[in-house]
C-alpha positions in Angstrom: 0.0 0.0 0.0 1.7 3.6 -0.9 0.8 6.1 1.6 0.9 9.6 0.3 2.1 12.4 2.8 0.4 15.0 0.9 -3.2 14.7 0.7 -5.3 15.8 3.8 -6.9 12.6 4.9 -5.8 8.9 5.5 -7.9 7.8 2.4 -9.8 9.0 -0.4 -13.3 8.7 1.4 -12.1 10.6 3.7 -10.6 13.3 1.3 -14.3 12.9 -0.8 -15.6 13.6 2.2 -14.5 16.9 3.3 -14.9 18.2 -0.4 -17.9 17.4 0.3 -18.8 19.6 3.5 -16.6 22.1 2.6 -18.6 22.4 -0.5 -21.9 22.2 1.6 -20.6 25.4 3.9 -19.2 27.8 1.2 -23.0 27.1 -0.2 -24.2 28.6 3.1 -21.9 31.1 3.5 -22.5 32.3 -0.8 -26.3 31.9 0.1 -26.1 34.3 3.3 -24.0 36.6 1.3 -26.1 36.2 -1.8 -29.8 36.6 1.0 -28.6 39.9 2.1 -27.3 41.5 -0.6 -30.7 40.7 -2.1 -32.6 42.2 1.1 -31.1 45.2 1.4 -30.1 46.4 -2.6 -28.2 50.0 -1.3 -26.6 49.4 1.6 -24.1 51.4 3.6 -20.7 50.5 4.9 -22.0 50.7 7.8 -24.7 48.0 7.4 -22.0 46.0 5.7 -19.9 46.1 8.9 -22.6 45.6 11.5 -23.9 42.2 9.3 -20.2 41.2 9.8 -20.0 42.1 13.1 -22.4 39.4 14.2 -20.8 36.4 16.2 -22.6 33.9 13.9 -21.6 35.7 10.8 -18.3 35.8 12.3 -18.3 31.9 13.1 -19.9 31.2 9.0 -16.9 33.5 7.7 -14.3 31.3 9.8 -16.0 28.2 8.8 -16.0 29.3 4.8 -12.3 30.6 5.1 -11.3 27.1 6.4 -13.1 25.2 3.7 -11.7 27.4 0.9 -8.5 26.0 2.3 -9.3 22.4 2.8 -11.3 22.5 -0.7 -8.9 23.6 -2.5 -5.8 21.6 -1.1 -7.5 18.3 -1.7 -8.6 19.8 -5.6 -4.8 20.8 -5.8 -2.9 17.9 -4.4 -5.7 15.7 -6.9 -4.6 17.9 -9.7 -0.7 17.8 -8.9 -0.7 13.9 -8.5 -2.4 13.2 -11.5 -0.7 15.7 -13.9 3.0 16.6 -12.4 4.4 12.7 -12.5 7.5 10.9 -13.5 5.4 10.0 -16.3 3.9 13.6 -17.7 6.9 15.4 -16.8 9.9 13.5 -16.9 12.7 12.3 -14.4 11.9 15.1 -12.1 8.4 15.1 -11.8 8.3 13.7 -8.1 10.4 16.6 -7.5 8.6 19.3 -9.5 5.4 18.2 -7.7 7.1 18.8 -4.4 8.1 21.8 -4.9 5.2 23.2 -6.5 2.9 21.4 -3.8 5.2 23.3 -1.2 4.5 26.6 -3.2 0.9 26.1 -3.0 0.8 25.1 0.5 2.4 27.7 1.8 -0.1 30.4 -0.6 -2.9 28.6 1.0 -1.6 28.6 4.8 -0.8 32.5 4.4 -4.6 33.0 2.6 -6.3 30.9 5.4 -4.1 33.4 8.2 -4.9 36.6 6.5 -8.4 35.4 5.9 -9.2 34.3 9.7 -7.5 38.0 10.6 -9.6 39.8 8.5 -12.9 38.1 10.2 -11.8 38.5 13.6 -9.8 41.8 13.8 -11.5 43.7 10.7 
């Protein structure tokens, strides 16, 4: 059995999974959005700010930011695995899709930080 250190869970149930539920909350979180912007046509800054400002808004914002970041690192590592191989790319195609699965890992870790600071300290 190969394991594979990259991908998120321990198999791909698990990693069909959490697509899945992350797909489920950015739907809820798009559909919130999508609810009030439809409610309330003109709004104000302030109106904006004081929606946002709402713990459970707060808590759905956290909850979308992480699942933009578990989303897409299973879509990514599913993507780098299949296309970046030994076979597609050459002799250095393990290494290629190390480095560019490091490269994206780190882009998603510092979007996920910024993202969770924005919510929480506005």
């Amino acid at each position: 059995m190969v394991t594979a250190v990259t991908n998120l869970g321990r198999s791909g149930l698990y990693d069909w999974l959490v697509q899945r539920v992350s797909g489920v909350i950015l739907l809820a979180w798009f559909s919130v959005i999508g609810t009030y912007i439809g409610m309330n046509g003109d709004m104000s800054f302030a109106q904006w700010e004081a929606f946002f400002a709402q713990t459970w808004m707060q808590v759905l914002s956290v909850a979308a930011v992480l699942s933009i970041g578990l989303h897409a690192w299973i879509g990514l590592w599913c993507v780098l695995t299949d296309y970046l191989t030994t076979r597609m790319v050459g002799a250095n195609g393990n290494l290629i899709r190390g480095i560019v699965s490091a490269i994206c890992g780190v882009t998603l870790f510092t979007y996920v930080v910024w993202g969770l600071q924005i919510v929480w300290m506005g």
